[in-house]
N, C-alpha and C positions, 0 to 999 in steps of 0.2 A: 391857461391859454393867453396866449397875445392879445393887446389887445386890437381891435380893427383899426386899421386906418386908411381904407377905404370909406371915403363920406358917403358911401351909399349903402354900406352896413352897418348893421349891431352885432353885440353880443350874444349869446344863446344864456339865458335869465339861469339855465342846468347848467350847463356844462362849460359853458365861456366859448363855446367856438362862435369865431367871425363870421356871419352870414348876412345873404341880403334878404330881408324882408321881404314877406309878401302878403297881400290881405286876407288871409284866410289865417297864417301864421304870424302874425308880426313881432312875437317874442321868442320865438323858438326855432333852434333851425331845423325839427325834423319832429314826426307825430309823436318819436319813442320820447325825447327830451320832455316834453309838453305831457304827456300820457304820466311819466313817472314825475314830475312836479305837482301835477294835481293829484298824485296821491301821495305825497310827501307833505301838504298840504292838509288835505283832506283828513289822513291818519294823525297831526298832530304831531310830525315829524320836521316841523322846519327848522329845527337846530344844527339838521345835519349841514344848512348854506352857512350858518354862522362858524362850525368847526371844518370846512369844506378848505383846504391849505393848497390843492395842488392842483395839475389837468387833471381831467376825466375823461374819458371816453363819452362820445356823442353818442345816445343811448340807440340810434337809427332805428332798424326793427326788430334790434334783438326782444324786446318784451312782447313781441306780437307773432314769433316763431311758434310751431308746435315743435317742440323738442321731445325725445325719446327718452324715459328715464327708469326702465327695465335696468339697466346698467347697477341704478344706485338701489334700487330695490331687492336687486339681490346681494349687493356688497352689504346691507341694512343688515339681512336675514342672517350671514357669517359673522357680522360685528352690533351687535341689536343695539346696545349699550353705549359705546364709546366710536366712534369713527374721524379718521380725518381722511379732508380731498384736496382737490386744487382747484383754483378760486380766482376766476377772471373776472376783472374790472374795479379791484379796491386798489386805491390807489392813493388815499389820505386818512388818516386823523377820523375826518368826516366819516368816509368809508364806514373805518372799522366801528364807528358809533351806531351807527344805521341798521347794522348786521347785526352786530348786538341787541339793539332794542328788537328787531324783527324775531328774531329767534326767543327771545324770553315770554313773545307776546304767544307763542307754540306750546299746545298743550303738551306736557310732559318736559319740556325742557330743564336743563339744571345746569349746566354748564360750558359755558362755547371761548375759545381762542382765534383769535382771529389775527396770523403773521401778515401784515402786509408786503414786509421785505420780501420771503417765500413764496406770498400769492397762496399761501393753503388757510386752512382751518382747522378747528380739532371741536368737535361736542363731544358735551356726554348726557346721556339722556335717560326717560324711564322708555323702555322699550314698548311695552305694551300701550301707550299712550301716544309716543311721539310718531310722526307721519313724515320721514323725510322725503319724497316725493313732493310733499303741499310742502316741505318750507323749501325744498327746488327751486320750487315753482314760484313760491312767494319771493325768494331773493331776484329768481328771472323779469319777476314785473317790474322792480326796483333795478336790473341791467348790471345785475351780475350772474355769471355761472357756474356752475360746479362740474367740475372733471373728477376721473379717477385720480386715485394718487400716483404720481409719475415716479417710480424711486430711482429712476435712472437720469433725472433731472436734479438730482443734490448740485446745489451750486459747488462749482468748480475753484471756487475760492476761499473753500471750509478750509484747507491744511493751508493755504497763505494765509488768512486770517491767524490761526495758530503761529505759525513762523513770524509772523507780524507784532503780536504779540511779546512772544519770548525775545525777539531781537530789539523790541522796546524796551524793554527793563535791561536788558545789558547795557544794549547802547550807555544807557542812563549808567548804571553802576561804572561800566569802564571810563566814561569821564570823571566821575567822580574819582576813583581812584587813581586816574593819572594825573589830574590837576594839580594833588599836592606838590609834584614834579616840577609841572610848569611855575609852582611858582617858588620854587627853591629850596624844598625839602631837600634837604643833607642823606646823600647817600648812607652815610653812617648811620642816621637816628633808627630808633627801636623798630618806627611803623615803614617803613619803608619798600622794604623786603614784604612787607603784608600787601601793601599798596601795589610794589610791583608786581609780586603774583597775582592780586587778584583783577588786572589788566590783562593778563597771559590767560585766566580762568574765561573771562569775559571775551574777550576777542577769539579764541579757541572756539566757545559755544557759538558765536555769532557764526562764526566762518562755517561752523556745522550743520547749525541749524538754517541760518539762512544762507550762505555762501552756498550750502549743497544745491540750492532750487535754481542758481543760474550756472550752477556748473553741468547738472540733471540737462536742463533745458539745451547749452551750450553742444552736449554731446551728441544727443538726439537731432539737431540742426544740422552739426556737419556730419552724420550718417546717412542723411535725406541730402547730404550736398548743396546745404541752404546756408549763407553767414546771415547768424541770428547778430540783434543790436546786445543779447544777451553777451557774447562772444566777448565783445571787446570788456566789458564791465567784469566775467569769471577773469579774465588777464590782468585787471587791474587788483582784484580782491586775492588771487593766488601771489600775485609777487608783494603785494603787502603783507600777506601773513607769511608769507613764505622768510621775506627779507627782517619781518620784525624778528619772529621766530630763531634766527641766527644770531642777530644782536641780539637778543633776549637770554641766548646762551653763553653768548661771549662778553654779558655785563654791558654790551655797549649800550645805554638806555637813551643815549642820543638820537640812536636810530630807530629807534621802535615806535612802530603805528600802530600799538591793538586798538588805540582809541577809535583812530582815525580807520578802522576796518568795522567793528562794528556801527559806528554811526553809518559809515558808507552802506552796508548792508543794509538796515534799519531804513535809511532815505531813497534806497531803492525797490524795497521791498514795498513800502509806503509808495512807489510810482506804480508800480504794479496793479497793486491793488484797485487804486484808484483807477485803471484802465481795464480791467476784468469786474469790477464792481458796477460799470457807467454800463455797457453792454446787457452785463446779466440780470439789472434790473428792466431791460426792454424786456428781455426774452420772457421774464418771469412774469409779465401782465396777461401772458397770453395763457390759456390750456396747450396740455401735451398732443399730441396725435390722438388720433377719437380710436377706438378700439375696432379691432377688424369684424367686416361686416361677416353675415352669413357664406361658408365658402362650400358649396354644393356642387357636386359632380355630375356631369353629363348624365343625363337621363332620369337625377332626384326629382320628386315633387315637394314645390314648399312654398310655405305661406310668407307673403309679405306684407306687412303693416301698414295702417295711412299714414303717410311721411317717412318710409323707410325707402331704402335705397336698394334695388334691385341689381344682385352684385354679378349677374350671369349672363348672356343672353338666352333668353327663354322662349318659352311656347307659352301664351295666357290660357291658364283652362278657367278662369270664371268669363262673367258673360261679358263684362263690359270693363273699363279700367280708364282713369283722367291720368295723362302720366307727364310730367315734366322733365325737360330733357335740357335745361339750363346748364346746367352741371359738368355735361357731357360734350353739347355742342354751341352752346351760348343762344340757343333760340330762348325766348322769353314768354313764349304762347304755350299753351299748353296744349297737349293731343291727345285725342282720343284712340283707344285700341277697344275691338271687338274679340270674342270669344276666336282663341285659334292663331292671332294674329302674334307677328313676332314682336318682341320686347327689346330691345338693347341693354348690354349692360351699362349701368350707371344710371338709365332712369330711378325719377323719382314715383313714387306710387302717390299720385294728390286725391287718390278717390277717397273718402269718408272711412271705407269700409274695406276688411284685407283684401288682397288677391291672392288666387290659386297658380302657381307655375308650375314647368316642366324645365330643367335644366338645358341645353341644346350644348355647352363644352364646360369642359371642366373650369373649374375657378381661378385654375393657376396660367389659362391660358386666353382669359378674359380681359378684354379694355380697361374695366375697372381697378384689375390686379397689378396691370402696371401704371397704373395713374398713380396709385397708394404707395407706389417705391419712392421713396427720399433717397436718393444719392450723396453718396459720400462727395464731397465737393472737395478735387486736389487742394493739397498745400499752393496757395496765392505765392509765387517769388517775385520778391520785388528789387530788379535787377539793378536797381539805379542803386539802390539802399548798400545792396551786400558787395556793389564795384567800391563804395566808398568805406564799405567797414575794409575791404580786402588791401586797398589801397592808404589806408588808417592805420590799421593793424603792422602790415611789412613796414610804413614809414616808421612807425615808435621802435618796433624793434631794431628795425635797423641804426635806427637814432642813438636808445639806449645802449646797443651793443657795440656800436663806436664810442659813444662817450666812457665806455667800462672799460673799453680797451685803452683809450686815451689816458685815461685818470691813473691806471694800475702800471702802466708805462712811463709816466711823468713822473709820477710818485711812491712807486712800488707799496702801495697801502691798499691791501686787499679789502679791509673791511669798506674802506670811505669808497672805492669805486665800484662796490655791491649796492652804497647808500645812494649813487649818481643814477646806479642801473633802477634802482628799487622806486628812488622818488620820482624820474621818468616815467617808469610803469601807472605809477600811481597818479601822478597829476595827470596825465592823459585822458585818463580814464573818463567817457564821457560819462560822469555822472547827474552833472547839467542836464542831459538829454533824460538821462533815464530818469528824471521827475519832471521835467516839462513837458517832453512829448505826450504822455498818459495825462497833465494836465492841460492838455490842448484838445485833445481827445475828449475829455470832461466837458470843457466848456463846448466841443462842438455835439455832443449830443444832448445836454440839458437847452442850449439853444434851441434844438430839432424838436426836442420833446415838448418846448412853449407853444410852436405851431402845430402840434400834432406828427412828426414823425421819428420815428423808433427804428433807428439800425438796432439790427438783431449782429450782425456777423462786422467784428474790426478786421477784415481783411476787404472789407468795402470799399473802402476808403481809396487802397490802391487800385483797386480794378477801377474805378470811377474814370479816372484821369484816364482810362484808354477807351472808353464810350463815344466810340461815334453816332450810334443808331439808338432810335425807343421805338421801341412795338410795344403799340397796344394792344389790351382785348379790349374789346367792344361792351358786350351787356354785362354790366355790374363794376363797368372798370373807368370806361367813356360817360356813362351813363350812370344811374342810382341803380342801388340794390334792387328796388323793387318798382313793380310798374305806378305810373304816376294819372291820376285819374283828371283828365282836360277840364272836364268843365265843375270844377267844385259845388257851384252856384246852387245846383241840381240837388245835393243833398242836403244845403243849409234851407230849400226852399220848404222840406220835407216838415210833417209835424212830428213833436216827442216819441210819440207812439207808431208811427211809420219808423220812424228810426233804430226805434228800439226794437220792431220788429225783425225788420233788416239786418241790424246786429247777430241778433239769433239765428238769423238766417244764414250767415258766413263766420261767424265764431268761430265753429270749427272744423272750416272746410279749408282745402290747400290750394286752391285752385286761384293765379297769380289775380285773377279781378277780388278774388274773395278775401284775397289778404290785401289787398289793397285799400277796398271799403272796411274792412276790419282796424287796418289804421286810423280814417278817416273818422272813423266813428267813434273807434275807443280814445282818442283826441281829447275827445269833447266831452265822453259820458264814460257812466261806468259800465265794468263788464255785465254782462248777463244772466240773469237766475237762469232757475232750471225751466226749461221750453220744452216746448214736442222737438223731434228732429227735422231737419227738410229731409227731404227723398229725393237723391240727386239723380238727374235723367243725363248719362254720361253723354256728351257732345254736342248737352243742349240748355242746361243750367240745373237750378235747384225752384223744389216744390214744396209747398209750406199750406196745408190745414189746418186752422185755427177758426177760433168765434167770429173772427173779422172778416172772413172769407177766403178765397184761393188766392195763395200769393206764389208769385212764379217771378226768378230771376235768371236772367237767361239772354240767349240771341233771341233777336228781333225774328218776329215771325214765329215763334215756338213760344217765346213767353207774351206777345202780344204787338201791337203795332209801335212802330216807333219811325223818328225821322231818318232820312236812308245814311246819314254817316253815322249814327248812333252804333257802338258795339254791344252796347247791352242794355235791357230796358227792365224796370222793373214795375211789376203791376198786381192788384190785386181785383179778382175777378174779372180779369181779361181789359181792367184799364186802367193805361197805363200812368204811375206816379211818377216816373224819372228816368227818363232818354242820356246815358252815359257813355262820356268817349275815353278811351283810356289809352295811352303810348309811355313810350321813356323819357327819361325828363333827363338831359344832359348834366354831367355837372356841372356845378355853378364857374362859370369865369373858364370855360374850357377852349375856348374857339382862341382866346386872349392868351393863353398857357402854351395854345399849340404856337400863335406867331411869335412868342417870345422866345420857345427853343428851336423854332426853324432859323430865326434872327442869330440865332449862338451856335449856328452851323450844325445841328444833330437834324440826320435823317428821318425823316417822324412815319409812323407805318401803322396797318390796322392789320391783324389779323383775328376775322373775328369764325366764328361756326354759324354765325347768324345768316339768313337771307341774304346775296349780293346787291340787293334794291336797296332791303335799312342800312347796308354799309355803306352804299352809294350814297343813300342819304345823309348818314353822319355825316361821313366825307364833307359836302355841301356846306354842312354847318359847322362843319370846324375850321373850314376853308382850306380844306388840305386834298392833294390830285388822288383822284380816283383812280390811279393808274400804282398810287402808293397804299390804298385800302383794297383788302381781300377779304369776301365773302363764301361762308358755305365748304369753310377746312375742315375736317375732321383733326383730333388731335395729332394724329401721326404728320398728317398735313402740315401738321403748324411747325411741329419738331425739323420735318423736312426743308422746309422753308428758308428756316434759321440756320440751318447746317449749309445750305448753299447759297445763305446773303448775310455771311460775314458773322454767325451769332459771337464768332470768340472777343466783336465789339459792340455787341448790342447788351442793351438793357430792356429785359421785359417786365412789362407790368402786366397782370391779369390775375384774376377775382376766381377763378372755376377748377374744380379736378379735369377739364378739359385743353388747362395749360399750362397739365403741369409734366408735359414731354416738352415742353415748346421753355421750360425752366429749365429743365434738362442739359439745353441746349446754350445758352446764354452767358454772358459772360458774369451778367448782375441781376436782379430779379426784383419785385417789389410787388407790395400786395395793397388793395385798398381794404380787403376781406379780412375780419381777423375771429369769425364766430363759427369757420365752419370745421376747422381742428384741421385742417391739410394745406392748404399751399402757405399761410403763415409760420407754418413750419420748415418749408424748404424754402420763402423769403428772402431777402439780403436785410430787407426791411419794409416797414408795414405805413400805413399812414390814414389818419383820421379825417372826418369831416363830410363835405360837399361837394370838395372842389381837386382840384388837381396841383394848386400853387407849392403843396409839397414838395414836387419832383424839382421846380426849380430850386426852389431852396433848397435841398440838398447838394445838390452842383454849385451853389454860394456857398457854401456851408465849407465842401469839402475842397473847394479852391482858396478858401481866406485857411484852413487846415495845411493845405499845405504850402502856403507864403509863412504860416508861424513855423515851419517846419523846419523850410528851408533858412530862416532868418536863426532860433538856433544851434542849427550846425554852422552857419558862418560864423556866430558869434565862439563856438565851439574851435574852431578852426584857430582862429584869433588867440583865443586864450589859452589854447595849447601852445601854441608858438611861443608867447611869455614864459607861462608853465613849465616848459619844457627848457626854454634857455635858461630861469631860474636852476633846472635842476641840473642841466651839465654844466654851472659852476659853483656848483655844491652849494647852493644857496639855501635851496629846498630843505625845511627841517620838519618831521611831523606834526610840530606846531603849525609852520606854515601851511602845511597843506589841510592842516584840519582848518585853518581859516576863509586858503583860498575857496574848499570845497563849497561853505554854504554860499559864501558872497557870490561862488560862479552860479550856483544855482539861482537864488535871489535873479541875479541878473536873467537869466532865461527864462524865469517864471515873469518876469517884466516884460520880457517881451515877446510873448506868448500872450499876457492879458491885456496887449496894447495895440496888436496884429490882429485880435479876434473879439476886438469888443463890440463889433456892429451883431456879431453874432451873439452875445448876452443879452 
């Protein structure tokens, strides 16, 4: 992470994120960081801050979630022995040490891999002994996760790798063997004729191996009726082998560029790379899509778990149920349903204990069904790009095809005026571009990555520049993940054994106060043995029998007297220990985030599923018109919205499967959410921490992006003009051009790290 340079923050002691202090936290910026430090501490694990190299993910609340892990217990039961999965949040060195030691300290364990470039892992274990649910679970406290294995997720840059590879070692051999040329080997002598076929062997395979992947790409472009930047580079790389290929036949070895083809190949394939590699390590921090829920048919009966997601609208047949609807409509309270009562799809089940349903439509024609669709996102054109390739392209040929006319007409020598048409093609060729551009792209996402955000999609970049509007969502995107408890004081006043009771009390209940105090607590202590259970009284708190007497956590009045703004009190035998107010806690530096992007002209908007009052309210505190915050959308609502105020320039941000029609819609997307396996997946890109300062800097990011952009195509412009007058007076020799090729790169790669150093 960056470091702060805000005088009014620190660092996070875990994780490095910039946060502002507060007394209850003053080293940490959030319960999960603080939670999993003192047991990195605790277990005798602090090696892992001394090998710790890179960011990490702020651990927020992922260690205090109940997670589902039925999933990997039956994947266990098919592979007892040997399994691999996928593996969110190793991210260094450190990581992979940490995971290692955890897993050895597992009984039965015998062997683990752990790829950080892939995000997976591989064990192999004694089956009868090892428990992979507890080391789940164990890596979850520590704030990493395990997914299924995604095999549709192989990175996309396996066969360029290969191709990267092989066109390395030619490159390298076809210099070598054309060098003895350049420097004066005698057509006549023994090796020669060795030398110069095995230039012809080497620049042949180059043009195969790697020439086929931007000729591939080239074709596929103008069938979609798009000019790729590929386009003009397969036109430089065809007329070079092409024009070598003919002198190579006819002896004339003056005019031969296998050198100069291969290296070209090689120094483009190498820009490539390094622009599919920068991307695909965003996407790979994350898990794949979560596996589809229960899909039931109108009129099924079926059991729902505590913490599972109810994927139908139903009929409740048990008697009572605590159900969270965060997800669906952005409320952050939780509601109670009685036996009979209807359910929605997408609720969350927070009671303790399963519930009984009745299906009421089928699954394929459910809320939830279309929230879970990821859409194919058209091909981005980027019309300024492909005016200039189009307008690039007809100049050279037209250039080269006068000056071959000129040449063969002044001097009737067909070969030399193929060499005027061939070395035209070929110094044009913007190869400059095709290693700068990809490293400018480099440096602007490892920039992004120091503060915390992670474009997933390189077609971001252009959609950016047409962003007039942000819509937000409200709870979990405006605000923190989880609800934020007002008066802290209340629980430090408490004694050991009050607290530790309390803990037991909400461990392992889902209920948003319950996970609240469950941070608060496990902060500062450790988890909890084994206890009686409470007896949750649904719409009125939880109930606890023990030696100590009746403890009751709950609304005021049901669990005992409290002061009249208290939302929850807790007491034991009817008196009360601690009067609790609990709301949302904005993000940090958010009201300051909004007046900085109304200052840069973008129309800023809320569209939340929340209450119109808490929108109203936000509104208030962010200083932005009420008249521009909407309350109480449903998701089609939000979709709708967007479709008639302009989405094809808006940028959405939100956190829920309840905006993820309202993604749909958008021109660009962005998630602060990256643990719940769905909208970080339909994302443009994701972003860490507390606060919001990511969005701007993205829009710095992506505007010093494209001044290095535009800076080398000018310079490109320029140096073709030279280039190209060198070559129609036959000055151009494949010497020359293997010369000018790197020094023009050098130059662009200069200015490219010179354009965009505020962003390193």
């Amino acid at each position: 992470m960056a470091a702060a340079t805000d005088p009014r923050s620190k660092v996070c002691i875990h994780c490095g994120t910039p946060f502002e202090p507060n007394p209850v936290r003053p080293d940490f910026c959030c319960a999960g960081c603080q939670f999993v430090h003192n047991l990195i501490s605790k277990n005798g694990l602090s090696q892992f801050y001394e090998l710790q190299d890179s960011t990490i993910f702020p651990v927020k609340s992922l260690v205090f979630q109940k997670r589902d892990y039925t999933w990997l217990a039956a994947l266990a039961e098919q592979c007892p022995e040997s399994l691999q999965l996928d593996l969110q949040g190793v991210s260094c060195i450190g990581c992979v040490w940490l995971i290692e030691k955890l897993f050895d300290r597992q009984p039965g364990a015998l062997a683990i891999h752990v790829d950080p470039a892939l995000g997976r892992l591989q064990w192999r274990v004694e089956a009868d002994r090892f428990d992979p649910v507890a080391f789940a679970r164990e890596l979850q406290n520590y704030g990493y996760l395990l997914g299924p294995l995604n095999n549709e997720a192989k990175p996309a840059r396996n066969t360029l790798v290969i191709r990267l590879g092989v066109c390395a070692a030619l490159a390298m051999n076809a210099m070598l063997f054309t060098l003895p040329s350049y420097l004066g080997m005698a057509p006549g002598s023994d090796l020669f004729a060795l030398f110069r076929n095995g230039a012809f062997v080497c620049g042949t395979l180059s043009f195969l191996v790697g020439g086929s992947y931007f000729l591939g790409r080239s074709l596929q472009s103008l069938r979609a009726r798009v000019l790729h930047i590929d386009l003009p580079i397969s036109l430089g790389l065809i007329a070079a082998y092409a024009g070598s290929l003919v002198a190579w036949r006819a002896g004339a070895d003056g005019f031969v560029y296998f050198d100069f083809v291969s290296m070209f190949t090689f120094l483009m394939l190498v820009g490539r790379w390094v622009q599919q590699a920068a991307v695909e390590k965003n996407r790979r921090r994350l898990l794949g899509a979560p596996l589809n829920p229960l899909q039931p048919q109108s009129g099924d009966r079926f059991q729902i778990g505590s913490g599972q997601v109810i994927p139908v609208r139903s009929k409740l047949l048990s008697r009572g149920a605590s159900l969270g609807l965060e997800w669906i409509n952005g409320e952050s309270e939780a509601r109670s349903a009685v036996e009979g009562g209807l359910i929605p799809s997408g609720a969350l089940n927070l009671s303790q204990h399963p519930i009984e349903l009745e299906a009421l439509e089928h699954w394929k024609d459910s809320i939830l069904a279309r929230l879970l669709e990821v859409q194919t996102r058209e091909i981005t054109r980027h019309t300024g790009l492909e005016k200039f390739i189009r307008i690039y392209i007809l100049a050279v040929l037209a250039v080269g095809v006068a000056a071959f006319c000129g040449w063969l007409s002044a001097t009737g020598d067909l070969l030399r005026s193929l060499q005027v048409l061939t070395s035209i093609l070929v110094v044009s060729c913007p190869c400059a571009a095709g290693v700068a551009l990809p490293l400018a792209e480099e440096i602007a996402l490892s920039g992004l990555r120091k503060i915390g955000v992670f474009v997933r999609e390189p077609s971001l970049w252009t959609r950016l520049a047409r962003v007039k509007q942000i819509v937000f969502d409200k709870t979990g995107t405006l605000t923190l993940e989880t609800m934020a408890i007002r008066n802290p004081e209340e629980l430090l006043r408490l004694d050991p054994e009050t607290r530790r009771t309390l803990l037991g009390m909400v461990n392992d209940n889902l209920h948003p106060v319950s996970c609240c105090l469950r941070e608060h607590l496990l902060a500062e202590m450790d988890a909890p043995g084994a206890s009686p259970a409470p007896r949750e009284v649904v719409g009125a708190g939880l109930e606890l029998q023990n030696p100590a007497g009746l403890w009751r956590l709950g609304r005021p009045g049901w669990a005992g007297n409290a002061p009249i703004d208290a939302d929850c009190v807790l007491t034991r035998d009817g008196k009360p220990l601690a009067s609790l107010r609990f709301g949302e806690e904005t993000r940090t530096g958010a009201s300051e985030e909004m007046a900085q992007l109304t200052r840069r002209g973008f129309s800023l908007h809320i569209l939340s599923g929340d209450r119109q009052a808490k929108v109203d309210a936000m509104a208030e505190r962010l200083g932005l018109p009420k008249t521009q915050c909407h309350g109480a959308f449903s998701p089609e609502e939000k979709a709708a919205w967007l479709r008639s105020h302009h989405g094809a320039r808006t940028l959405m941000i939100g956190d829920g499967a309840n905006d993820s029609l309202a993604f749909n819609e958008s021109l660009c997307t962005g998630t602060p959410a990256i643990d719940c396996g769905l909208l970080e997946q339909k994302a443009d890109f994701y972003f860490l921490g507390r606060g919001l300062q990511g969005v701007r800097r993205l829009f710095d990011v992506a505007a010093a992006k494209r001044r290095a952009t535009f800076g080398v195509l000018g310079f490109a412009i320029v140096y073709n003009l030279v280039a190209v007058g060198l070559s129609i007076a036959a000055w151009m020799t494949p010497l020359a051009a293997s010369v000018l090729m790197p020094l023009s790169s050098l130059a662009t790669l200069g200015i490219v790290a010179f354009t965009l150093r505020s962003v390193r």
